[in-house]
N, C-alpha and C positions, 0 to 999 in steps of 0.2 A: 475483582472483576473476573466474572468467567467469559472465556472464546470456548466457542464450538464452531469450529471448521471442518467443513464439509467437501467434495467433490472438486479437486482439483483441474483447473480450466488450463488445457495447450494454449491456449492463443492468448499475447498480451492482450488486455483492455483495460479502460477505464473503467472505477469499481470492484477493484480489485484491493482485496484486504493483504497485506504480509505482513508477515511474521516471522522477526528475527530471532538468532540464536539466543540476546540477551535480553526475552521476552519482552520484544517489544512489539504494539501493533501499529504498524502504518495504513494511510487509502492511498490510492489513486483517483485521483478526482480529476476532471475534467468540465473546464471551462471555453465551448468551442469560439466565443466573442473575445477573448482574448489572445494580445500576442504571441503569449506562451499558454498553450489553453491546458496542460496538463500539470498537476500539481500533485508534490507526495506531499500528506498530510503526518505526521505523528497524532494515533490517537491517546496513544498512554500518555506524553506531554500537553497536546493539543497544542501543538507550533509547525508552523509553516517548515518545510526540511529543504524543501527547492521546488522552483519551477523549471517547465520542459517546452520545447517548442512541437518537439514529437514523442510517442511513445519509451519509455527509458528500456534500457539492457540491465538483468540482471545486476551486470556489473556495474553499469553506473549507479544504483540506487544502494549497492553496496558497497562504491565506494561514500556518497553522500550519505549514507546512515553509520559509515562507518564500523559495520558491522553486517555478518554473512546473513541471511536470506535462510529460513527453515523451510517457510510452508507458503505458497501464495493462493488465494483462493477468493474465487468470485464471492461478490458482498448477497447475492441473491439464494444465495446457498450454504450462508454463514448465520450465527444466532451471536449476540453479545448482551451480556447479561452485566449490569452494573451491581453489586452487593454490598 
């Protein structure tokens, strides 16, 4: 799998790709009809990592992936190539 990550965005949002130091790639997704409506996805696994009631802090999504945070970066501004 290639990432090509692009232009990195100041302000949390949902749609936002990261990528940890043990090449992994997470989303943030966002579901507003739901109780908890923000979701980190694992896309290298493809499993559910946690649900959020509001937007996550750095540190909480490092400590739930258990691992440090490289690069984050808006999904509209990102290319993922499957090979």
């Amino acid at each position: 799998m290639d990432v090509l990550l692009n232009r990195k965005e100041e302000k949390r949002q949902s749609g936002e790709l990261i990528y940890s130091k043990n090449k992994k790639l997470y989303a943030l997704i966002e579901d507003a009809d739901e109780r908890y409506p923000y979701l980190l996805l694992c896309l290298t696994n493809l499993e559910i990592i946690q649900y959020y009631d509001d937007l996550p802090t750095n540190d909480e999504i490092c400590f739930d992936i258990d691992d440090e945070i490289e690069s984050v970066h808006h999904h509209k501004y990102s290319k993922i190539t499957i090979a």
